[in-house]
C-alpha positions as a Markdown table, in Angstrom:
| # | Residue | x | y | z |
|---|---|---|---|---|
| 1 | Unk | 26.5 | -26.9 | 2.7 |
| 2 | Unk | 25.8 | -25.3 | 5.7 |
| 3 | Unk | 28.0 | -22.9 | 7.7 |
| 4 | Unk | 27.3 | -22.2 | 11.1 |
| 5 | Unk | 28.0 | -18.6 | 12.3 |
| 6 | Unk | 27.7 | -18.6 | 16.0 |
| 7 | Unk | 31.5 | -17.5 | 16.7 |
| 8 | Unk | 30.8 | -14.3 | 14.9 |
| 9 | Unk | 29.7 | -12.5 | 17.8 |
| 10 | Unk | 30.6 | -9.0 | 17.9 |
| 11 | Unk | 29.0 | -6.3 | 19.3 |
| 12 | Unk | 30.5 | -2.9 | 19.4 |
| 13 | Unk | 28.9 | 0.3 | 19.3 |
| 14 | Unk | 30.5 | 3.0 | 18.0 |
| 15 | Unk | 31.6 | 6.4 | 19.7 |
| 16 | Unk | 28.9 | 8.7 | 18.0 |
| 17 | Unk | 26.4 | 6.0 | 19.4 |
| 18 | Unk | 24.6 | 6.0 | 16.5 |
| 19 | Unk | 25.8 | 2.6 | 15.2 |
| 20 | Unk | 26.2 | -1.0 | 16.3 |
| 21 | Unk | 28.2 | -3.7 | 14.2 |
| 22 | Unk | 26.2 | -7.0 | 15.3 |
| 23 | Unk | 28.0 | -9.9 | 14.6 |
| 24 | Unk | 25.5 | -12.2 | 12.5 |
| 25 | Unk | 26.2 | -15.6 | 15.1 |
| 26 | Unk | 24.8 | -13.1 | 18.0 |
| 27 | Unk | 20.8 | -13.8 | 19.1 |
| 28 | Unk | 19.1 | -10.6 | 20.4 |
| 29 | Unk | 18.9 | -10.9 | 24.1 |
| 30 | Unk | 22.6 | -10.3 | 24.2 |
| 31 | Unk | 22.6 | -7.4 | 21.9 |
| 32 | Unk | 20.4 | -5.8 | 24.2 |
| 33 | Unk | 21.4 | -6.5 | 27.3 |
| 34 | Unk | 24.8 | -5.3 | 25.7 |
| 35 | Unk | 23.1 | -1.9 | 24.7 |
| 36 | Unk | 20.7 | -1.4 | 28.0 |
| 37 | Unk | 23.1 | -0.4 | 29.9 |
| 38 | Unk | 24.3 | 2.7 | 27.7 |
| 39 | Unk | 20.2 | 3.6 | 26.9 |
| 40 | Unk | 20.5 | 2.4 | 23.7 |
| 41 | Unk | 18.9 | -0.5 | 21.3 |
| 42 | Unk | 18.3 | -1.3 | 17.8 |
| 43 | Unk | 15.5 | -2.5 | 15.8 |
| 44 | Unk | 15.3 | -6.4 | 16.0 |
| 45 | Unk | 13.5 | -9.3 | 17.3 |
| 46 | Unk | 11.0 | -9.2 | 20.2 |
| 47 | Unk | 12.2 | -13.2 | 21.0 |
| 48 | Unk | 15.0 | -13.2 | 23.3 |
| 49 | Unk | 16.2 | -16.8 | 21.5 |
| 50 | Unk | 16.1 | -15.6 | 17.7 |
| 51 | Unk | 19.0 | -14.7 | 16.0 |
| 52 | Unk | 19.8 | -12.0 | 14.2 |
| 53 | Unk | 20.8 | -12.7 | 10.3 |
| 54 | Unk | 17.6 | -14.5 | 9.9 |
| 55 | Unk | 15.4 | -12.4 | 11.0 |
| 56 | Unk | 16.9 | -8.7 | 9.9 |
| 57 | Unk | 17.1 | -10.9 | 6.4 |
| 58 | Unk | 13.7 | -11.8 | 5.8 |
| 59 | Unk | 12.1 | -8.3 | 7.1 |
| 60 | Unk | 12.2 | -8.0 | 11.0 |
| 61 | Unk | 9.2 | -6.9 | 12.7 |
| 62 | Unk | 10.3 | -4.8 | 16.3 |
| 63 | Unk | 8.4 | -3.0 | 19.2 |
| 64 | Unk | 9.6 | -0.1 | 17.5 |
| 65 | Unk | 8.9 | -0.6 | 14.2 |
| 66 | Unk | 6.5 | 2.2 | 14.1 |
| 67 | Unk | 8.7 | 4.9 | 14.7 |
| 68 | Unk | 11.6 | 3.4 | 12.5 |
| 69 | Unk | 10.4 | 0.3 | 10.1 |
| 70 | Unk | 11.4 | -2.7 | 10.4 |
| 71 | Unk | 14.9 | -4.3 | 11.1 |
| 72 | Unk | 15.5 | -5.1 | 7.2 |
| 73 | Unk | 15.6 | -0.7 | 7.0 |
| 74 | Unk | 17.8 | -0.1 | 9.8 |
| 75 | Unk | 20.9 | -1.8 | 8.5 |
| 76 | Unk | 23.5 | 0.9 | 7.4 |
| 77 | Unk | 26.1 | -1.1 | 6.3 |
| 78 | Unk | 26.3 | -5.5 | 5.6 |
| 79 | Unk | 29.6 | -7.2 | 5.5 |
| 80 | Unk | 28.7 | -9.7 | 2.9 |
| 81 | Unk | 30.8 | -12.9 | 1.7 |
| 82 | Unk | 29.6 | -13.1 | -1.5 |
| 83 | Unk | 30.0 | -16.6 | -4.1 |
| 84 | Unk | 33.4 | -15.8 | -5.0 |
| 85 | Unk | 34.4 | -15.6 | -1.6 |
| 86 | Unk | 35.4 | -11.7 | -2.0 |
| 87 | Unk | 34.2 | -9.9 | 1.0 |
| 88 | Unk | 32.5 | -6.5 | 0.7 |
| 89 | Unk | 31.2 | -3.5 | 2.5 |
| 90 | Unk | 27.3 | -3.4 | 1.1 |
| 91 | Unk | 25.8 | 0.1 | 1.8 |
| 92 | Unk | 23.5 | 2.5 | -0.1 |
| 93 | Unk | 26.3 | 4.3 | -1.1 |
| 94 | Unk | 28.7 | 1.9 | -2.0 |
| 95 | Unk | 29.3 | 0.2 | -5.0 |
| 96 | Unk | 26.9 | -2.7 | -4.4 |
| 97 | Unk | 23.7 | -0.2 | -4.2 |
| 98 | Unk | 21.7 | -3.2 | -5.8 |
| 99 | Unk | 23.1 | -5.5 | -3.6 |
| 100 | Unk | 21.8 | -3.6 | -0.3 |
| 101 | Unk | 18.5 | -3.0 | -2.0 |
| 102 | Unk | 18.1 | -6.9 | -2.0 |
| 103 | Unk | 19.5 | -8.2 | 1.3 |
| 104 | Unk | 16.8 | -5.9 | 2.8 |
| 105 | Unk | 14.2 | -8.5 | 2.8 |
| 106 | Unk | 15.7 | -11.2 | 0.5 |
| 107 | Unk | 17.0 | -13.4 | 2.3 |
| 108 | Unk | 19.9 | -15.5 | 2.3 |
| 109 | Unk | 20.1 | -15.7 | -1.3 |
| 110 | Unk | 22.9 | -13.6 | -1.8 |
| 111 | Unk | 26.1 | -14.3 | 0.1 |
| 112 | Unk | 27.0 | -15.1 | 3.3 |
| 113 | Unk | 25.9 | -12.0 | 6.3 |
| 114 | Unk | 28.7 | -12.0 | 8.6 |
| 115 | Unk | 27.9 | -8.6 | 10.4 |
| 116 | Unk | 24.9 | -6.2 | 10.3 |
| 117 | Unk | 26.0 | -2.2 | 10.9 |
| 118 | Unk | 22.4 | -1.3 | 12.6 |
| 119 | Unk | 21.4 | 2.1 | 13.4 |
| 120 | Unk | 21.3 | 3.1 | 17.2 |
| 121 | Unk | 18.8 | 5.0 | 19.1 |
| 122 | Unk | 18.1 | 6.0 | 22.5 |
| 123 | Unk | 15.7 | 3.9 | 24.6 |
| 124 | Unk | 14.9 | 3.4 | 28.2 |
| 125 | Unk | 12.4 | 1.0 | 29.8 |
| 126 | Unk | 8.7 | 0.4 | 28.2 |
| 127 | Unk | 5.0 | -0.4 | 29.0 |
| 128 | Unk | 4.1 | -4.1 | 27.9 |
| 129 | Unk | 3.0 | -7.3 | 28.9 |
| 130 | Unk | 0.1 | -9.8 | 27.7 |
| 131 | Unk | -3.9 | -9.7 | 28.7 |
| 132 | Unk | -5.4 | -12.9 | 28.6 |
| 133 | Unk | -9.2 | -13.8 | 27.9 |
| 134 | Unk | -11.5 | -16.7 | 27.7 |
| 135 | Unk | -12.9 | -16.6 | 24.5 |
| 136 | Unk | -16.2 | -15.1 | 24.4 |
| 137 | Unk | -18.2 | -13.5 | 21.4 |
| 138 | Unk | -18.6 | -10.5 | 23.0 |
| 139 | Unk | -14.8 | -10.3 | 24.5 |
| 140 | Unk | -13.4 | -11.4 | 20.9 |
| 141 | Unk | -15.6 | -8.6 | 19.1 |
| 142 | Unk | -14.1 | -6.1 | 21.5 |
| 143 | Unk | -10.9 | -7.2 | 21.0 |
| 144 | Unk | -11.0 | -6.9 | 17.2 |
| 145 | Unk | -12.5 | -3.8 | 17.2 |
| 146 | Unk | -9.7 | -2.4 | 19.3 |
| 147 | Unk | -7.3 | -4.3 | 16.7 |
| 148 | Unk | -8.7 | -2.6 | 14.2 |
| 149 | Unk | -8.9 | 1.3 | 15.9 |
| 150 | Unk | -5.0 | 0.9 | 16.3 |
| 151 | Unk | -4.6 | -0.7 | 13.0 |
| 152 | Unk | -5.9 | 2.9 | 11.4 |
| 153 | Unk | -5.3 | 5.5 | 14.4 |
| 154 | Unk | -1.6 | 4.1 | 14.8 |
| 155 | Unk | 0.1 | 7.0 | 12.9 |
| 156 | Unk | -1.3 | 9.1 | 15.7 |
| 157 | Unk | 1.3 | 7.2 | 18.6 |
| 158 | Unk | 3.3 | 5.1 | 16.8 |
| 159 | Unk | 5.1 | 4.0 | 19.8 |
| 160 | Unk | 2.2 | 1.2 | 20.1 |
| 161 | Unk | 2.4 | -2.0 | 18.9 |
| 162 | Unk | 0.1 | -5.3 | 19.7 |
| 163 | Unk | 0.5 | -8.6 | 18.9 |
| 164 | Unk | -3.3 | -10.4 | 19.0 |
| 165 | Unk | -3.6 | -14.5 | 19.6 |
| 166 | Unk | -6.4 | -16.8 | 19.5 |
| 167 | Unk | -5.2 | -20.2 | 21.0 |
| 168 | Unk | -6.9 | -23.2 | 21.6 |
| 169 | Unk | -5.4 | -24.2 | 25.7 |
| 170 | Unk | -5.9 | -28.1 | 25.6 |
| 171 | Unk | -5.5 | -28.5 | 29.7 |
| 172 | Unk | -8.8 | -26.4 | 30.5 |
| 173 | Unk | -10.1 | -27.1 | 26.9 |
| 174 | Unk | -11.2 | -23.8 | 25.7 |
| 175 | Unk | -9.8 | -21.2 | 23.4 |
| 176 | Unk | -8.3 | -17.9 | 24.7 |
| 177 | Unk | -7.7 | -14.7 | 23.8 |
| 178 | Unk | -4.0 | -12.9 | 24.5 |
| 179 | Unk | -3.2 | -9.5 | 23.5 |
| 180 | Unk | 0.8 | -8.6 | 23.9 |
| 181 | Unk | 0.8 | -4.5 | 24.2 |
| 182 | Unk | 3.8 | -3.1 | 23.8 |
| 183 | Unk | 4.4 | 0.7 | 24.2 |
| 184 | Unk | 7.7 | 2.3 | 23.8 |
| 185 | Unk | 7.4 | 4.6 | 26.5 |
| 186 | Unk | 7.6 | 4.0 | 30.6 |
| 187 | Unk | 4.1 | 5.7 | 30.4 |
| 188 | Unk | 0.7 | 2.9 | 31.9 |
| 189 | Unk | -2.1 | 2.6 | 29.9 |
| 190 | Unk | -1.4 | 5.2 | 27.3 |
| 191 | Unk | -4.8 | 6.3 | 25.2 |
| 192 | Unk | -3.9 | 4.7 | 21.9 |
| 193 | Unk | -4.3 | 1.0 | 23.8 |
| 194 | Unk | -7.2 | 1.5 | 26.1 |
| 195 | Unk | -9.5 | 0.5 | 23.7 |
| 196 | Unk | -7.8 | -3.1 | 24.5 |
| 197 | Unk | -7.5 | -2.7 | 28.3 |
| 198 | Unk | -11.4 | -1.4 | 28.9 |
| 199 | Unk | -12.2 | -5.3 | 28.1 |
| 200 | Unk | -13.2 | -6.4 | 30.8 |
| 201 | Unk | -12.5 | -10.2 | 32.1 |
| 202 | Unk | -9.4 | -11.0 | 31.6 |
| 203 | Unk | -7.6 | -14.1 | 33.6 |
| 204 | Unk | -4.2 | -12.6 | 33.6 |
| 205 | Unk | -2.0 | -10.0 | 32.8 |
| 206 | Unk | 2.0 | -9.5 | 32.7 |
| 207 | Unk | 1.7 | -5.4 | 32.1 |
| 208 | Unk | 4.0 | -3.3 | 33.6 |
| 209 | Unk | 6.8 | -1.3 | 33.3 |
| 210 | Unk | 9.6 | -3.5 | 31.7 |
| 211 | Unk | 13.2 | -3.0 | 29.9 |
| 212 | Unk | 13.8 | -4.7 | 26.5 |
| 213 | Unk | 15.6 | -7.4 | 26.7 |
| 214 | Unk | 13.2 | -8.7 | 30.0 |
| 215 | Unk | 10.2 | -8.7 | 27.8 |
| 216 | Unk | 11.8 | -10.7 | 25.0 |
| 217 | Unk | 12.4 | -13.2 | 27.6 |
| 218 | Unk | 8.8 | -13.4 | 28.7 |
| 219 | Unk | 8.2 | -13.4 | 24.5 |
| 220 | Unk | 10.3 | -16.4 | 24.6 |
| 221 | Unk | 8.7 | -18.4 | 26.9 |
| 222 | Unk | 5.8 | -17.6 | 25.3 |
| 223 | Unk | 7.7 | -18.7 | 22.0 |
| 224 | Unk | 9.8 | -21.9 | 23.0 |
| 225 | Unk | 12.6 | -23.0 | 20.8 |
| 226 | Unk | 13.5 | -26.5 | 19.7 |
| 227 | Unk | 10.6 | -27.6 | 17.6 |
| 228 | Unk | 10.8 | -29.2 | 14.9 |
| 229 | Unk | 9.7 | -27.8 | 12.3 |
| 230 | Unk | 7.3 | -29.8 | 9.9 |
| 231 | Unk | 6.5 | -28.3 | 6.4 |
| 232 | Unk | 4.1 | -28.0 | 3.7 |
| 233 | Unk | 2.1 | -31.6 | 3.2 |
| 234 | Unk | 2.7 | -30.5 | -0.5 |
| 235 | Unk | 6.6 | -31.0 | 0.0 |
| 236 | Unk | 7.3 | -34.3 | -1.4 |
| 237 | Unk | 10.9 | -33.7 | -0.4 |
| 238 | Unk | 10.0 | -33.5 | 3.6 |
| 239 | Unk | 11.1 | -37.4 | 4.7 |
| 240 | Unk | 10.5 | -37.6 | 8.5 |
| 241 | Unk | 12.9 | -39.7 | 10.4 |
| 242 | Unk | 12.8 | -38.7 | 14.5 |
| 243 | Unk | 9.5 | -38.9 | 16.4 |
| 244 | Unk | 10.6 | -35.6 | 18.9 |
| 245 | Unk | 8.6 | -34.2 | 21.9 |
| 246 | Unk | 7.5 | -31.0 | 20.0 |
| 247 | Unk | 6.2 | -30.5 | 16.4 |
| 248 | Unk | 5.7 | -26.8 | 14.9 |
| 249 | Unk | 4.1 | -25.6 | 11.5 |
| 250 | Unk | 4.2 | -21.8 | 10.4 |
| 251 | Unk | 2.0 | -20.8 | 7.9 |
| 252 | Unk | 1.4 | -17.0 | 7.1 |
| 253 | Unk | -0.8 | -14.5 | 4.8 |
| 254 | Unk | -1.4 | -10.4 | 4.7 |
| 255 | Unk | -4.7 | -9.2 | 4.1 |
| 256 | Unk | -6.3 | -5.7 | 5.0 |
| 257 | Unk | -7.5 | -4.1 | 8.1 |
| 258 | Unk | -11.3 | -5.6 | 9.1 |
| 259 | Unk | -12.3 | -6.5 | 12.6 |
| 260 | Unk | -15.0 | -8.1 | 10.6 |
| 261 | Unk | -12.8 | -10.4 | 8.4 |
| 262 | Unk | -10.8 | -11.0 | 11.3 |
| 263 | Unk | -14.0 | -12.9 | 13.5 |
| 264 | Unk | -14.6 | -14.9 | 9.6 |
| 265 | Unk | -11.0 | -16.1 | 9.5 |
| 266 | Unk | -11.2 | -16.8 | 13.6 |
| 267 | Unk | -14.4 | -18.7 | 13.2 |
| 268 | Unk | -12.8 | -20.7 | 10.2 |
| 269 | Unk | -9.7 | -21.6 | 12.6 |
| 270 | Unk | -11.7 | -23.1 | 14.9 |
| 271 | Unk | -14.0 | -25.1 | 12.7 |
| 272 | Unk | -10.7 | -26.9 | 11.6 |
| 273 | Unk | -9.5 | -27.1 | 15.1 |
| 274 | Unk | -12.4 | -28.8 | 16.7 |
| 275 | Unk | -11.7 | -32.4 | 15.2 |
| 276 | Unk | -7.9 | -32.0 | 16.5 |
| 277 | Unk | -8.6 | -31.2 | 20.3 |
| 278 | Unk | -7.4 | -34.6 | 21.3 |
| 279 | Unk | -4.0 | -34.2 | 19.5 |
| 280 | Unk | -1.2 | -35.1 | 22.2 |
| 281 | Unk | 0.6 | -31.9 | 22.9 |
| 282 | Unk | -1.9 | -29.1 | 20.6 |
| 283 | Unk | -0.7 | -25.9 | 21.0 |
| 284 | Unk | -2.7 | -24.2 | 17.7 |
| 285 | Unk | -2.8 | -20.2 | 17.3 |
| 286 | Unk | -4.5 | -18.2 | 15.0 |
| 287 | Unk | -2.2 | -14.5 | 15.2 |
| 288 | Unk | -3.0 | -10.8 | 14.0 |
| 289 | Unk | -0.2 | -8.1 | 14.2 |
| 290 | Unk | -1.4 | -4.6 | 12.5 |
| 291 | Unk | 0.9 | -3.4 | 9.6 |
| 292 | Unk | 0.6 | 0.6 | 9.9 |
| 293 | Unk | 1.0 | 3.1 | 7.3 |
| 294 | Unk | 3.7 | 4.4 | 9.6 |
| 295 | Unk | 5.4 | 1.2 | 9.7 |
| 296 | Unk | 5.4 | 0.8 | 5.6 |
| 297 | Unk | 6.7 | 5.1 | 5.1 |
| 298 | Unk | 9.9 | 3.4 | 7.1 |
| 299 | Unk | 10.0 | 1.1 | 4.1 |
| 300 | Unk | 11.4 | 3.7 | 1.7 |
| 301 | Unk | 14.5 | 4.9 | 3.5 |
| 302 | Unk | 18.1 | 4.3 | 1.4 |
| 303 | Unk | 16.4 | 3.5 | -1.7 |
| 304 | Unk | 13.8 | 1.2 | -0.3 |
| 305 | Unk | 13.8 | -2.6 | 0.6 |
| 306 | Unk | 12.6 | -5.4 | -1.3 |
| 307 | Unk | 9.2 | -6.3 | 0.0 |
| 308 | Unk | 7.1 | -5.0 | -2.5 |
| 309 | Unk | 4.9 | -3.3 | 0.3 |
| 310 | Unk | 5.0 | 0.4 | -0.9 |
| 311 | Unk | 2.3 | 3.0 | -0.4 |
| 312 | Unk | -0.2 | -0.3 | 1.2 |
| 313 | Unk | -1.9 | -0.2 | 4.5 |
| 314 | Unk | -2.9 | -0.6 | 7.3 |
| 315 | Unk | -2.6 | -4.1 | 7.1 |
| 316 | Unk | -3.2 | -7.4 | 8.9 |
| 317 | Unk | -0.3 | -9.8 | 9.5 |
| 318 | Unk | -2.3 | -13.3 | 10.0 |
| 319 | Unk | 0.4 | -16.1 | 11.4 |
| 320 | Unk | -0.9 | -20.1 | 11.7 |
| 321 | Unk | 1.1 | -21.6 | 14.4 |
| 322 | Unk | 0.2 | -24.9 | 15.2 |
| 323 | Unk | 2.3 | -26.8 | 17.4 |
| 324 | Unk | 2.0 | -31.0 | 18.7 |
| 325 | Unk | 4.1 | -33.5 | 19.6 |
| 326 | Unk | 3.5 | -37.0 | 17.7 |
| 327 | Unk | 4.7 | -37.8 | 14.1 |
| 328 | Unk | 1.7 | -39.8 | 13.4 |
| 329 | Unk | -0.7 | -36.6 | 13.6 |
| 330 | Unk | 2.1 | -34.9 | 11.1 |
| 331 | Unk | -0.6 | -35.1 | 8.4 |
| 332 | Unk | -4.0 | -34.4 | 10.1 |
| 333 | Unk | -1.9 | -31.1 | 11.4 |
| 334 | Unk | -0.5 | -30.3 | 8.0 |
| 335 | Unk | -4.1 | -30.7 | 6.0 |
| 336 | Unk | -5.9 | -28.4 | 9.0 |
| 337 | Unk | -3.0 | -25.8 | 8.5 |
| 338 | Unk | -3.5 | -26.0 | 5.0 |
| 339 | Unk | -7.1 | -25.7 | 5.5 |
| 340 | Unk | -7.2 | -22.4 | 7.8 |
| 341 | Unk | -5.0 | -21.0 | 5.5 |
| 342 | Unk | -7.1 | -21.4 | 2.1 |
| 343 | Unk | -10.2 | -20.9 | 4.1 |
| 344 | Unk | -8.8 | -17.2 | 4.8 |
| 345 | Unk | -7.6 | -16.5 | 1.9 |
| 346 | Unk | -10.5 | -17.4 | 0.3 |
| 347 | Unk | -12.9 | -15.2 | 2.8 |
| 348 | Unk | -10.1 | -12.4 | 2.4 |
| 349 | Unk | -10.6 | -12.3 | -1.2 |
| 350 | Unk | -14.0 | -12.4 | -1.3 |
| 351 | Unk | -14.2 | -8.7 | 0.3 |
| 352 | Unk | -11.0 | -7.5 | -1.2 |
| 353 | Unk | -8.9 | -7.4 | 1.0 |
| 354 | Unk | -6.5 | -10.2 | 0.2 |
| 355 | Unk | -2.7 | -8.9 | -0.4 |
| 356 | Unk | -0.3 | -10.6 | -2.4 |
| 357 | Unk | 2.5 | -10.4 | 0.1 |
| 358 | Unk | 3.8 | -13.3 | 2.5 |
| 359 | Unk | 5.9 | -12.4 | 5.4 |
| 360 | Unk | 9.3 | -14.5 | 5.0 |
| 361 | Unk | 9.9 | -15.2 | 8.7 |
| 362 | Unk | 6.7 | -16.7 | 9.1 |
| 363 | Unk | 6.1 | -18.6 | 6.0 |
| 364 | Unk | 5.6 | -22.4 | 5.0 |
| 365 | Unk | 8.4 | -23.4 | 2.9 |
| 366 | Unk | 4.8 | -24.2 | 0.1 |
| 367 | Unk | 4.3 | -20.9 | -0.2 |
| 368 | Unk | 5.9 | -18.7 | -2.6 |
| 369 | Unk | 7.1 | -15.8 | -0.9 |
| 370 | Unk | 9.2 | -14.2 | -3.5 |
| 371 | Unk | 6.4 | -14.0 | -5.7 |
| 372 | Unk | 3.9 | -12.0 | -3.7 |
| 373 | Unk | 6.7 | -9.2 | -3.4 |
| 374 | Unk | 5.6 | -8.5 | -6.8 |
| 375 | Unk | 7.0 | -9.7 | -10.7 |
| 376 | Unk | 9.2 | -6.2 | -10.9 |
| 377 | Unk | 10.9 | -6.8 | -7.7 |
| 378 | Unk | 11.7 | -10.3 | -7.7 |
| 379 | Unk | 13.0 | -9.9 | -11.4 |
| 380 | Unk | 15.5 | -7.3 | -9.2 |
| 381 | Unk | 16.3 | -10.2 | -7.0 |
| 382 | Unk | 17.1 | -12.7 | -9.3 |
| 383 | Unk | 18.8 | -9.9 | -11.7 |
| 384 | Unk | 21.0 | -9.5 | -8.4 |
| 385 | Unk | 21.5 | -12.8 | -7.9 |
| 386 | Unk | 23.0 | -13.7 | -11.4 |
| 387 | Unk | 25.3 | -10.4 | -10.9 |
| 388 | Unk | 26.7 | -11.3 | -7.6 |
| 389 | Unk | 26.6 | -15.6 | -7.9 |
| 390 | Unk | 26.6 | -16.5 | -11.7 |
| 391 | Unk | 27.2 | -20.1 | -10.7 |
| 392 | Unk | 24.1 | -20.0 | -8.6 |
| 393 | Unk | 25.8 | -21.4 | -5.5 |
| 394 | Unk | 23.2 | -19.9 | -2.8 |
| 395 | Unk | 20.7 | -21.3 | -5.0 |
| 396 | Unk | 22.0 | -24.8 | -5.7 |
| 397 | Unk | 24.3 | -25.8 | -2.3 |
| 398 | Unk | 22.3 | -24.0 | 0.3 |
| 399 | Unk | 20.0 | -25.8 | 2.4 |
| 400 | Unk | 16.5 | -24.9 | 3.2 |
| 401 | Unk | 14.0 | -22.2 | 2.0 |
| 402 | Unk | 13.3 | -19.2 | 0.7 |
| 403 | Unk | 14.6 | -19.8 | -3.0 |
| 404 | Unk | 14.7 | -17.1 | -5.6 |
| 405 | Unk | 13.5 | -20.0 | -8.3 |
């Protein structure tokens, strides 16, 4: 059963401008161009196209997550449908404490989301766009040891944020570099980033002075929608049946802050990309996002979210993206991603610096994501679960992935 949500598109502010019900059909580009106008946002998706239940219920990474966590810890209030079709107010302070607790990063395992109460702050325009590189050695050591000074320093300006990409581009054949820099503030080049801009060499660049919902746009086009998604090669279940133009694969891991496990894990991407450069339509990515300590202190707020990510970091958010368009290169694809993704893991581990924790919203529906938020936590979930659906119905008839079980 599935139940399709787009109608439920509210979005009022309210008179202390402090608080926004969302309506959970909306996507984010029209929350904020509903909010710009009044100098307001909310955290939420940096993808003008994404909507918002899915990604405020799997974590919800923002460019402002520094200063306020992520979109999972900015909810004040859910309006849940819940298995026996009772509809409740969820809140830290309400009756269904335990209930909040676990829709903050759990998923859709609970009940239906039909609005999100998110907390409202003041924001005007930012500094942001995307540098772009030939690959190089030299330019990628640069660039990871400027990933890494940010990883650690961030607590110092936590209005930066940066999104790092290697990406093989099939039409020039060569890999790139591209490093979105996002900073909160309508202030150029601010210290805490110029370790990225002092590279010198790159091919483009979008920086400048931009509003929200403007850059999510150029994040979208960066980000195109309609793929279809292919899963895990490990998923007996997947039975393809169309042959579309475009193919996509997520695959995701956390490990800690090293610019020198970063160039192992990049060098291991490309040693399983190299036999694929012919694929019709290739589009693969290898993607770094730092996980501050600041970001993770946010995590604590109302009683703390589900994650399992407490009193870690800085971390490394690694995301395999692989993108094609053919059916019959499904399993080549598939084996490379699963490749890359052992390969790291396995060169993560051997330093120490492998975490247990797998981002939701970027995960392959192989991997278990419940289970790296830790055995305490996801015995919370499922206790939750059993309280609020005893018959298991958003276990049983709901389509798709992440499961509790």
């Amino acid at each position: 059963m599935t139940i399709d949500l787009a109608n439920l598109n509210e979005i009022t502010v309210r008179s202390d401008r402090a608080q926004t019900a969302v309506g959970a059909g909306n996507v984010w580009y029209d929350v904020y161009t509903t909010l710009q106008p009044m100098g307001l946002t909310v955290i939420g998706g940096r993808v003008s196209a994404i909507g918002v239940g899915g990604l405020t219920l799997g974590g919800g990474i923002s460019f402002f997550s520094g200063r306020y966590g992520w979109a999972c810890d900015n909810v004040n209030n859910y309006e849940v449908v819940l298995a026996d079709g009772s509809i409740q107010e969820v809140s830290f302070s309400s009756p269904y404490s335990d209930l909040y607790w676990a829709l903050r990063g759990g998923g859709n395992n609970f009940g239906i989301v039909t609005r999100f109460d998110l907390m409202t702050f003041p924001q005007g325009d930012l500094w942001a766009g995307s540098e772009t590189f030939i690959y190089t050695p030299e330019t990628a050591a640069a660039i990871n040891d400027a990933f890494y000074f940010l990883g650690v320093n961030a607590p110092s300006d936590p209005y930066a944020q940066v999104i790092t990409a290697y990406a093989y581009a099939q039409s020039v054949d060569a890999y790139i570099i591209a490093s979105d820099l996002q900073y909160g503030k309508p202030v150029a080049n601010p210290p805490i980033l110029q370790n990225f801009t002092a590279v010198q060499g790159a091919i483009a660049s979008t920086l400048r002075i931009v509003d929200q919902a403007n850059l999510t746009i150029e994040f979208n086009d960066t980000n195109p929608g309609g793929f279809r998604y292919v899963s895990n090669p490990q998923d007996t279940n997947y039975k393809p049946s169309l042959n579309q133009d475009c193919r996509q694969t997520y695959w995701t891991l956390m490990v800690g802050n090293n610019a020198t496990l970063m160039a192992d894990m990049v060098a291991i991407y490309m040693d399983e990309i190299e036999p694929l450069k012919s694929v019709a339509g290739l589009v693969p990515s290898l993607v770094f996002q730092p996980i501050t300590t600041d970001m993770i202190l946010h995590f604590s707020k109302n009683g703390g979210n589900a994650l399992g990510l407490d009193n870690q970091g800085p971390l490394n958010l690694v995301q395999i993206d692989i993108s094609w368009s053919d059916i019959a290169d499904d399993d080549r694809i598939l084996t490379a991603a699963q490749n890359i993704l052992d390969g790291c893991q396995a060169a993560a581990s051997a330093v120490g610096l492998l975490n247990k924790y797998l981002y939701q919203n970027y995960a392959s529906v192989g991997q278990g994501v419940f289970s790296g938020y830790g055995q305490n936590n996801l015995a919370r979930l499922k206790a939750v679960s059993a309280k609020y659906d005893p018959a298991q119905v958003f276990q049983k008839l709901q389509p798709g992935y992440f499961k509790l079980n």
